[in-house]
BALONU-601187 format. One record per residue (C-alpha): residue number from 1; residue in one letter; x negated, y, z. Coordinates in Angstrom, 3 decimals, always signed. Example, Ala and Ser with C-alpha at 12.3 -4.5 7.8 and 13.67 -1.06 7.14 Angstrom:
<1; 'A'; <-12.300; -4.500; +7.800>>
<2; 'S'; <-13.670; -1.060; +7.140>>
REM end
This chain:
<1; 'X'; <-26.165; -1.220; +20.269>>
<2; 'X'; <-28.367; -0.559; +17.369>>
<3; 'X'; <-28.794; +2.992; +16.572>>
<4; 'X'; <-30.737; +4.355; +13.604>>
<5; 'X'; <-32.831; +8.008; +13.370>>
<6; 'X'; <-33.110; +7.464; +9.592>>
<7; 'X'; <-35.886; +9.484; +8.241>>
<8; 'X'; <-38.588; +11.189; +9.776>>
<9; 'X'; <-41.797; +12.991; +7.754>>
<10; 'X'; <-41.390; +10.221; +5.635>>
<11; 'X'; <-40.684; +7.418; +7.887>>
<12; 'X'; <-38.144; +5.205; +8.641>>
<13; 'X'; <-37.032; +4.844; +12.576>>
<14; 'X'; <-34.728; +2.503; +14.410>>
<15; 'X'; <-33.932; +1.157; +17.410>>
<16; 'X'; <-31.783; -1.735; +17.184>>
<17; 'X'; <-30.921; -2.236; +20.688>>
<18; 'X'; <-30.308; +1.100; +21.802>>
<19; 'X'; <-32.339; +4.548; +21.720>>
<20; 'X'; <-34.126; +5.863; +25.286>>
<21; 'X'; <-36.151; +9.330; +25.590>>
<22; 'X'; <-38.799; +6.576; +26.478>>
<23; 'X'; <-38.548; +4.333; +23.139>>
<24; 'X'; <-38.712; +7.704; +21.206>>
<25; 'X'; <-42.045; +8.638; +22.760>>
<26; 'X'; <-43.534; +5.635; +21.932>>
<27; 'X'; <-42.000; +5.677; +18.020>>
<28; 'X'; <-43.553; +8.950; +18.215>>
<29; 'X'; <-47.024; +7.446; +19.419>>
<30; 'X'; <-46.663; +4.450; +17.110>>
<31; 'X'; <-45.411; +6.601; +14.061>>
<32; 'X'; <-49.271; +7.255; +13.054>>
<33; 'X'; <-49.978; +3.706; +12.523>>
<34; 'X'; <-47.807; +3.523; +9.371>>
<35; 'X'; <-49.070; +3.501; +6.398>>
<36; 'X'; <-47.270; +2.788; +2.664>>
<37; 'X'; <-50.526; +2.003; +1.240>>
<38; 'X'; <-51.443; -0.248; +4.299>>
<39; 'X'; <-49.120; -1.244; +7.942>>
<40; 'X'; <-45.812; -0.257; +6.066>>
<41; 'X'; <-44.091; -2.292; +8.567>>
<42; 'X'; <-44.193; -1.937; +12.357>>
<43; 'X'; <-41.714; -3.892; +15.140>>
<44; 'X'; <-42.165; -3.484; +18.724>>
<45; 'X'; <-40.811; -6.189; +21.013>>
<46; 'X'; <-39.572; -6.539; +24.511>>
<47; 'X'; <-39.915; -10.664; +24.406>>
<48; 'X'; <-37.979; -11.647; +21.803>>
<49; 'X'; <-35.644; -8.444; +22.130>>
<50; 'X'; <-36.541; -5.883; +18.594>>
<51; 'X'; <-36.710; -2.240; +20.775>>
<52; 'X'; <-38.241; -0.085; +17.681>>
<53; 'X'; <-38.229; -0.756; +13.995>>
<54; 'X'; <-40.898; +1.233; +12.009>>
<55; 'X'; <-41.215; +1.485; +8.284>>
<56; 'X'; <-43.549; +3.700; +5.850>>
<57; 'X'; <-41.170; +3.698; +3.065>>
<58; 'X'; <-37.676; +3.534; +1.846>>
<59; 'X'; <-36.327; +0.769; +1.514>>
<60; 'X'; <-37.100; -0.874; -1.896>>
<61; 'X'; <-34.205; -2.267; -4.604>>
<62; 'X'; <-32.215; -5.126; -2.969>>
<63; 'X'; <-33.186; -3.995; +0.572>>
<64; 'X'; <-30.649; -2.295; +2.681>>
<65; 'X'; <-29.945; +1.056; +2.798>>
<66; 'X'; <-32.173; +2.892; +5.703>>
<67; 'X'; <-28.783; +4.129; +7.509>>
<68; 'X'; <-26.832; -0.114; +7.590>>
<69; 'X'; <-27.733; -2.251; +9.963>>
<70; 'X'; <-29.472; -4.382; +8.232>>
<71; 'X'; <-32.263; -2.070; +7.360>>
<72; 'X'; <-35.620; -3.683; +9.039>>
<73; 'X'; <-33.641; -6.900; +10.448>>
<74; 'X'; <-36.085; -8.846; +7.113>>
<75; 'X'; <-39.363; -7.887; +10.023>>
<76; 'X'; <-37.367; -8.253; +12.803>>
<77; 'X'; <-36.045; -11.782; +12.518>>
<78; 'X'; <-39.520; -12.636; +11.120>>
<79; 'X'; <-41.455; -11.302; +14.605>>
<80; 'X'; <-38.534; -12.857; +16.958>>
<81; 'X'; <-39.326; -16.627; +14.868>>
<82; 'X'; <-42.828; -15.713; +15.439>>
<83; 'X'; <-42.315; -15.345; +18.957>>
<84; 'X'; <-40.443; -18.264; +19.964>>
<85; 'X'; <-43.266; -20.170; +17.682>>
<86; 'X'; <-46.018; -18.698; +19.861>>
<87; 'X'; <-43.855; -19.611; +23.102>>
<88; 'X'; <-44.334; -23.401; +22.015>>
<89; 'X'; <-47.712; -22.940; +21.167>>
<90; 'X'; <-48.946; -21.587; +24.756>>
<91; 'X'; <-48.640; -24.453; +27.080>>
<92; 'X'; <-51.592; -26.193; +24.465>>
<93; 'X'; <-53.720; -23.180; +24.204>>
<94; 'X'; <-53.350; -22.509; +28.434>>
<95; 'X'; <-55.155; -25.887; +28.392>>
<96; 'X'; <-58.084; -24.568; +26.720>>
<97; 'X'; <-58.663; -22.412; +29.794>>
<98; 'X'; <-59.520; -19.407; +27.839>>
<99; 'X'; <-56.501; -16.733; +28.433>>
<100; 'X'; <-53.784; -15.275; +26.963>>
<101; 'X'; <-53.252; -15.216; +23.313>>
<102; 'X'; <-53.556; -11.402; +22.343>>
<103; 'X'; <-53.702; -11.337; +19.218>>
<104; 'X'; <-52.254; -13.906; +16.165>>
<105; 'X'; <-52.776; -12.921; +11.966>>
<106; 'X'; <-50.891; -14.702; +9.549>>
<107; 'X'; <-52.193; -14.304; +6.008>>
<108; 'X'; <-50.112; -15.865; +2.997>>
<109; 'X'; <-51.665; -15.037; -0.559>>
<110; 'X'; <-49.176; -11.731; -1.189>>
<111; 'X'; <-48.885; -10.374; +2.283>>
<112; 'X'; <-50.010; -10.529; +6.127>>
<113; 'X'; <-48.341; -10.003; +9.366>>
<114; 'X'; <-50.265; -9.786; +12.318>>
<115; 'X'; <-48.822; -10.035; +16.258>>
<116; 'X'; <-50.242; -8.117; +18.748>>
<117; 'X'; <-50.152; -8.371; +22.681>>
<118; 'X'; <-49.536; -4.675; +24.085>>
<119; 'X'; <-48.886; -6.084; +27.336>>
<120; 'X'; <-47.105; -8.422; +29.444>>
<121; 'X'; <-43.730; -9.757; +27.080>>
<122; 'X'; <-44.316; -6.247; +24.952>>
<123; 'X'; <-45.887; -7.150; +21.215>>
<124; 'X'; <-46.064; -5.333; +17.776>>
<125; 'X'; <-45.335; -6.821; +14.706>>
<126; 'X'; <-47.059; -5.512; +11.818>>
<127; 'X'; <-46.613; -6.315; +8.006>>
<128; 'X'; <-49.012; -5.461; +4.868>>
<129; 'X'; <-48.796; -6.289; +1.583>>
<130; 'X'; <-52.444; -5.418; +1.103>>
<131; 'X'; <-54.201; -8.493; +1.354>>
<132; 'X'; <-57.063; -6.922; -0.030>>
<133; 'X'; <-57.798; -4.425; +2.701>>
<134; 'X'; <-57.089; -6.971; +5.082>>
<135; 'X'; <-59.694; -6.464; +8.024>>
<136; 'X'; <-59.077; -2.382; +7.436>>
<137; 'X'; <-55.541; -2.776; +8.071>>
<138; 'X'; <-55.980; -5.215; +10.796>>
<139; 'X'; <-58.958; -3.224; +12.751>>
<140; 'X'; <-56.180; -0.009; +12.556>>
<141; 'X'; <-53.759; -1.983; +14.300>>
<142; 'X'; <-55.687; -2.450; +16.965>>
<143; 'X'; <-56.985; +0.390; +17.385>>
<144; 'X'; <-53.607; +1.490; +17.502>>
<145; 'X'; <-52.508; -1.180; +20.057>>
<146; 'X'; <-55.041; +0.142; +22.352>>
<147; 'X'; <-53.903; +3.472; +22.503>>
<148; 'X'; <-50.803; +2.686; +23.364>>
<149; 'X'; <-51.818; +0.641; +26.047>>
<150; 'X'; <-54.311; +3.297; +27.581>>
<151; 'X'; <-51.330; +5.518; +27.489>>
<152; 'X'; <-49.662; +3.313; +29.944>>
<153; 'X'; <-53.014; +2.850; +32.018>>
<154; 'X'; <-54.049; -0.572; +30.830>>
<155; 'X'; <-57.790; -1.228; +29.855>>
<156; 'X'; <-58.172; -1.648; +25.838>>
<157; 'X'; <-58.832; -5.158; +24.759>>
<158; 'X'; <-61.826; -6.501; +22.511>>
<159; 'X'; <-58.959; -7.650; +19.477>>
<160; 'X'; <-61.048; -9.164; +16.846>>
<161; 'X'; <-64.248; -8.528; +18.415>>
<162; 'X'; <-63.549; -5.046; +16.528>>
<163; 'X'; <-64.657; -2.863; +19.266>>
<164; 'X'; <-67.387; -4.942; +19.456>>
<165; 'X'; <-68.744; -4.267; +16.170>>
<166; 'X'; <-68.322; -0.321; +16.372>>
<167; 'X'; <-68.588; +2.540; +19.002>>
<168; 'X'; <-65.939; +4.526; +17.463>>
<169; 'X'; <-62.504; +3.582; +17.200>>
<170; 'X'; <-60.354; +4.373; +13.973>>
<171; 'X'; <-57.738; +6.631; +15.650>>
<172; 'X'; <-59.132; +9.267; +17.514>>
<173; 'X'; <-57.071; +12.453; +19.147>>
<174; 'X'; <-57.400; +15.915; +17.749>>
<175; 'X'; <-61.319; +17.077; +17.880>>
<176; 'X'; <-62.377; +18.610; +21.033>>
<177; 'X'; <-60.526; +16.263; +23.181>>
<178; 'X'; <-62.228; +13.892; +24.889>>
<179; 'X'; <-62.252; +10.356; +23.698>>
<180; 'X'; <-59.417; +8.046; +25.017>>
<181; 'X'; <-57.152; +11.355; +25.910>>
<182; 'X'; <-54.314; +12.336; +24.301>>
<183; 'X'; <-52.692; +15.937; +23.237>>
<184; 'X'; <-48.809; +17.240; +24.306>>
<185; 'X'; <-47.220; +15.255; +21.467>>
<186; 'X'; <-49.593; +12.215; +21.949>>
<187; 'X'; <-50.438; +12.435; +17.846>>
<188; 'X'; <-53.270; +10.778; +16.644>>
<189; 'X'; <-55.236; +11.295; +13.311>>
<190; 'X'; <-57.389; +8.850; +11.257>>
<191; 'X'; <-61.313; +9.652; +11.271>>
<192; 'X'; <-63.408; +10.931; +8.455>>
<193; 'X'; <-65.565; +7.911; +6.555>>
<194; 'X'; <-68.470; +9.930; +8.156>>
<195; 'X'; <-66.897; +10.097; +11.449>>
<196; 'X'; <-66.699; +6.126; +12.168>>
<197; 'X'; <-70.393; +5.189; +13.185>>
<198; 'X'; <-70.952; +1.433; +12.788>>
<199; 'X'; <-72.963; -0.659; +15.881>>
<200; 'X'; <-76.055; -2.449; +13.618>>
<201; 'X'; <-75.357; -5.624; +12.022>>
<202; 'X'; <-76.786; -8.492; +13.732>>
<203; 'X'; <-78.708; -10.820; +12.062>>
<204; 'X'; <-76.891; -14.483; +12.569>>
<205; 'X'; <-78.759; -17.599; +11.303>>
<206; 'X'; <-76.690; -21.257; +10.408>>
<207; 'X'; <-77.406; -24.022; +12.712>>
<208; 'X'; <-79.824; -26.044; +10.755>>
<209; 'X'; <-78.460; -29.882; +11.007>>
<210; 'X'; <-80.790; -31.050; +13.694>>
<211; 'X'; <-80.424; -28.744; +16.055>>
<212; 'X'; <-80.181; -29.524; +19.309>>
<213; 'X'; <-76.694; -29.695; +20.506>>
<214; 'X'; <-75.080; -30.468; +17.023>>
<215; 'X'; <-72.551; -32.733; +17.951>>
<216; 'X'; <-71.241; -35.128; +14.736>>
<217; 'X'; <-67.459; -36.627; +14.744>>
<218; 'X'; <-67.709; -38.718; +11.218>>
<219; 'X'; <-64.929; -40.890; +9.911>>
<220; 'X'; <-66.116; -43.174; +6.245>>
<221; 'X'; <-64.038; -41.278; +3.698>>
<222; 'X'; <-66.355; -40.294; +0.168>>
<223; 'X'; <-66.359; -36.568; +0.872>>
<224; 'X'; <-67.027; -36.981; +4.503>>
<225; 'X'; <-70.599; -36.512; +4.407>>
<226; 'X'; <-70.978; -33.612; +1.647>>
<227; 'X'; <-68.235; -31.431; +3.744>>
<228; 'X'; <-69.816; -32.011; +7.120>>
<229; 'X'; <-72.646; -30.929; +5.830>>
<230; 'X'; <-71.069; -27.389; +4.626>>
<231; 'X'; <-69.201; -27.334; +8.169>>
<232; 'X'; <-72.870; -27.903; +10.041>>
<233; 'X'; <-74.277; -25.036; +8.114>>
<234; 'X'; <-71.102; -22.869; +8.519>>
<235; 'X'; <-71.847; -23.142; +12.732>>
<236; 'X'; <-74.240; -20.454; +14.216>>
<237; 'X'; <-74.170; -20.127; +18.242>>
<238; 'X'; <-73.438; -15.895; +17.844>>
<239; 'X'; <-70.404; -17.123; +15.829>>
<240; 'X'; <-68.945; -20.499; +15.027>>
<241; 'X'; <-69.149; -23.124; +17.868>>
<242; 'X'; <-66.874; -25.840; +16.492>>
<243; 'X'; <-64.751; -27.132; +13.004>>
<244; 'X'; <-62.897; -29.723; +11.826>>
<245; 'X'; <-61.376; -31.257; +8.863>>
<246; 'X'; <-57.876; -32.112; +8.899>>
<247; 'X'; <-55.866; -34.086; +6.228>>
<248; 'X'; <-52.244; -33.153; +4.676>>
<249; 'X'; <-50.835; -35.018; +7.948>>
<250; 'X'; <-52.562; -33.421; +10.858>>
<251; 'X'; <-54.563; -36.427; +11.204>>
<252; 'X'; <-58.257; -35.561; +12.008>>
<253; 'X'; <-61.346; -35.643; +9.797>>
<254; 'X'; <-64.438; -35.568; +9.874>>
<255; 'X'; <-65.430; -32.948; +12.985>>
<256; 'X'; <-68.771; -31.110; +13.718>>
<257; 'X'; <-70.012; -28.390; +16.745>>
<258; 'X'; <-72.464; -27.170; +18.806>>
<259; 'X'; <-70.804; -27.577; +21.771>>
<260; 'X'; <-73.129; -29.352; +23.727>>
<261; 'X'; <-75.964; -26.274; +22.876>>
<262; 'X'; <-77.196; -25.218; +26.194>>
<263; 'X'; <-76.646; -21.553; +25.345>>
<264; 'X'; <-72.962; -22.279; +25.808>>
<265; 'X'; <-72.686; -23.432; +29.033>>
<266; 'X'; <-71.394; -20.609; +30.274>>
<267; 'X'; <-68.271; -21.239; +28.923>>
<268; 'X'; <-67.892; -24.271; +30.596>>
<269; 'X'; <-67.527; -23.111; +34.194>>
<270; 'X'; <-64.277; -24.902; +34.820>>
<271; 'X'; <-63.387; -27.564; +31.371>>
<272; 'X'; <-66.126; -29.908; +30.059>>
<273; 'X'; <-66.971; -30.143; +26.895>>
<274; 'X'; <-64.594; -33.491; +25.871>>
<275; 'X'; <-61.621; -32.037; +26.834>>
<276; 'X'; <-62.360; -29.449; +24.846>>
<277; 'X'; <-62.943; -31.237; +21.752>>
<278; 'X'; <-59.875; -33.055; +22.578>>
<279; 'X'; <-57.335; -30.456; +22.528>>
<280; 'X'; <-58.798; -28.528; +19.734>>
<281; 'X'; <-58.162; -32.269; +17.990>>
<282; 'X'; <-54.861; -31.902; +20.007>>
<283; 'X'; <-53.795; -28.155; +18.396>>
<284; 'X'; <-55.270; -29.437; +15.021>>
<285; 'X'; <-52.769; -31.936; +14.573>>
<286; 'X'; <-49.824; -29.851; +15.747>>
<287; 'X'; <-50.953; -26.967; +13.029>>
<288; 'X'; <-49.059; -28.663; +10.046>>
<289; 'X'; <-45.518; -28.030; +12.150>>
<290; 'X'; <-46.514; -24.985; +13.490>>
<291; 'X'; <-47.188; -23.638; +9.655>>
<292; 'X'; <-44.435; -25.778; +8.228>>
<293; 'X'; <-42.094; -23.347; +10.581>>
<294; 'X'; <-44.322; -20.760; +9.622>>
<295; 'X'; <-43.836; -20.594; +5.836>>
<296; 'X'; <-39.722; -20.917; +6.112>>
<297; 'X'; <-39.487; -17.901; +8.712>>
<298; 'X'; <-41.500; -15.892; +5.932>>
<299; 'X'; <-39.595; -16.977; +3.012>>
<300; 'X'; <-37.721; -13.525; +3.310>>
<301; 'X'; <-41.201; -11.839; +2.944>>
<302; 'X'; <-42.815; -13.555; +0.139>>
<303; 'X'; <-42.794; -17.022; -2.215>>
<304; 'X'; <-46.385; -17.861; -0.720>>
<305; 'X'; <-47.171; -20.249; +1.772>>
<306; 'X'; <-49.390; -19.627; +4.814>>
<307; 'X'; <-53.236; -19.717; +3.641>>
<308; 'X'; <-55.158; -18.698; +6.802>>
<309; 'X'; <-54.184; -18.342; +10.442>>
<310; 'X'; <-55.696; -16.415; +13.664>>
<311; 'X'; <-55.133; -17.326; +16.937>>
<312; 'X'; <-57.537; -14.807; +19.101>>
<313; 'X'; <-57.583; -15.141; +23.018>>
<314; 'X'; <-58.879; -13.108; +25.822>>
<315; 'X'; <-62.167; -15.741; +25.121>>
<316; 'X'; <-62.427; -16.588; +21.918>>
<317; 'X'; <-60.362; -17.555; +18.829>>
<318; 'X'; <-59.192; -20.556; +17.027>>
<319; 'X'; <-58.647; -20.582; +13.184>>
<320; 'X'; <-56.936; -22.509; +10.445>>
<321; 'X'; <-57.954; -22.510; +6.662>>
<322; 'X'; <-55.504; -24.409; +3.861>>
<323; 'X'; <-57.412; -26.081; +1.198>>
<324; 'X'; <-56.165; -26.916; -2.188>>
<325; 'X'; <-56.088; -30.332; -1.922>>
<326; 'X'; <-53.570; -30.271; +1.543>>
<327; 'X'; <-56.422; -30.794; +3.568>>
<328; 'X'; <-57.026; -27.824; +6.156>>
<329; 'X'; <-59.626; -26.372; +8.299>>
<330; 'X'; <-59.709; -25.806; +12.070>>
<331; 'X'; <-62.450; -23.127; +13.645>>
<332; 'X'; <-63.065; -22.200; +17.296>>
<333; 'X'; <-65.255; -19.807; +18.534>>
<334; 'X'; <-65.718; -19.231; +22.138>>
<335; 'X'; <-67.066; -15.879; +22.579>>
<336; 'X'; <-64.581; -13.302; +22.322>>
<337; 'X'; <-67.462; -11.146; +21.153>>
<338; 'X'; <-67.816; -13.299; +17.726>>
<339; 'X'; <-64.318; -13.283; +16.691>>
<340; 'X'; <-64.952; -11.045; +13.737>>
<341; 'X'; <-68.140; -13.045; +13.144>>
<342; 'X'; <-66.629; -16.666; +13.367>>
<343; 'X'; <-63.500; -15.214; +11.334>>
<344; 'X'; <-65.736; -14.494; +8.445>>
<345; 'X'; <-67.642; -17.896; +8.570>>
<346; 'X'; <-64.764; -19.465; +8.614>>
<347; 'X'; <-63.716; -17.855; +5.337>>
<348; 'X'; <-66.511; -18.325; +3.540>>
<349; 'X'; <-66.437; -22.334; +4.418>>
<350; 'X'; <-63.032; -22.148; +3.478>>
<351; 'X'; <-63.872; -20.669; +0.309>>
<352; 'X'; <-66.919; -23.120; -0.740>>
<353; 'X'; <-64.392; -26.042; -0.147>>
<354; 'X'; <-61.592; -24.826; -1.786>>
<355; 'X'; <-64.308; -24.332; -4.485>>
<356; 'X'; <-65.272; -27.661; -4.506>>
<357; 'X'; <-61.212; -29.673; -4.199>>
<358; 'X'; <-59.390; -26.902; -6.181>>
REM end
């Protein structure tokens, strides 16, 4: 039975199936996450089951009223289609031998939602209209996701390669605690700009076209060779490993990676490199379904259609890009400490070719 705490400090609690002292302690621990001006939009699942509804504002006109029922169902039904998407999705990404998915964004041109793993069959649902602050809002979530699972004794996880890329993280208890710790009422507060120490950028160069271990897949349409030339210099072994070009239909373009670069072979313990490039051909041509289902489960949220789409693992990340001209992009990275790095290649390709077919 849903039941509804209405307004708290300026947020909006629920619990649609049923309040517990222990769903109110984690509201409480999730409460500092929200933000109006950022992740005004929080849903924590068990499964496919909505346990806590979140919001940073009232509802606006034409939503319902905080106190009905219906207040927060708009996020909830869109993180429960999300789910059962992600269900289908796992039996082709367990094949890629690189762990669970932990982490999925899905950016449209007015708003983003992102889907975090807090642990086994628990996730949060976040939504932002600020597409603009994207990577902000997105490193905040998981800070926040990691709190909340060190306050039920799981290790934090590298989402995004964020912790990676900083010593600090963005939510920090009350000064004088130590790091990790929590106070009595388990609040958290946001750092000062001063107070978040970056780790030193690291210098990545583009795979030059000959390098050794490039690894060509060309098919004989006119733009074939121009694009594979801007995927080829998009690649960089700390980054992007693989990409490929996709048309409207899922059918595959032209491909290039670095695969077969010997500084890699770690990550081929176990798989070999074909059947690698083989199911990330395989995923690429399911991706047009996948964000077909994508963009009607978000109609409720906004008129735009899915642009770009994150799918991190415990190793690694793949990525889709939408181009103009109904073609897409598909990224891979294999080293879960590149994420961020790969993310932002991938963008920038994305951006050059949109450039060139818009």
């Amino acid at each position: 039975m849903s039941q509804v705490e209405g307004e708290t400090g300026g947020t909006f609690v629920r619990f649609p199936d049923g309040a517990s002292p222990q769903l109110r302690e984690l509201a409480t621990r999730l409460e500092p996450g929200l933000d109006p001006d950022g992740l005004a939009d929080m849903v924590l699942y068990d499964h496919d089951v909505a346990k806590i509804a979140l919001a940073a504002r009232a509802p606006a006109e034409g939503e319902p009223d905080a106190d009905e029922p219906e207040f927060g169902t708009w996020h909830e039904r869109t993180g429960r289609q999300l789910y059962y998407l992600l269900c289908e999705l796992e039996p082709e990404l367990a094949e890629l031998r690189s762990g669970a998915l932990i982490r999925t964004v899905v950016q449209m041109p007015d708003r983003a939602v992102f889907y975090y793993l807090i642990e086994s069959g628990t996730h949060l649902y976040g939504s932002t209209s600020r597409t603009d602050r994207l990577e902000e809002v997105d490193r905040q979530v998981a800070d926040l996701v990691n709190r909340v699972r060190r306050s039920v004794k799981y290790s934090p996880l590298n989402y995004g390669a964020y912790s990676s890329t900083r010593r600090d993280a963005a939510w920090i208890v009350d000064a004088g605690e130590e790091e990790g710790s929590e106070d009595e009422s388990g609040s958290f507060r946001r750092l000062r700009a001063e107070e978040v120490v970056e780790a030193p950028a690291t210098r990545v160069q583009s795979a030059p076209v000959d390098a050794a271990g490039l690894f060509w897949s060309l098919d004989d349409g006119p733009e074939s060779s121009r694009r594979s030339g801007a995927m080829a210099a998009a690649l960089a072994i700390v980054g992007l490993h693989y990409v490929a070009l996709h048309r409207p239909d899922g059918r595959p373009g032209p491909s290039v990676d670095l695969l077969d670069h010997a500084d890699l072979d770690p990550f081929f313990t176990i798989t070999d490199r074909e059947r690698r490039r083989a199911r990330y051909r395989r995923i690429g041509e399911l991706l047009p379904g996948v964000v077909e289902q994508m963009n009607r489960s978000l109609l409720a949220l906004t008129d735009g259609e899915l642009v770009r789409l994150v799918l991190d693992v415990e190793q690694g990340a793949l990525y889709f890009h939408a181009l103009p001209d109904g073609c897409y992009l598909v990224g891979v990275t294999l080293d879960q400490e590149q994420v961020a790095e790969a993310d932002a290649r991938m963008a920038r390709l994305g951006d050059a070719l949109s450039t060139e077919t818009g």
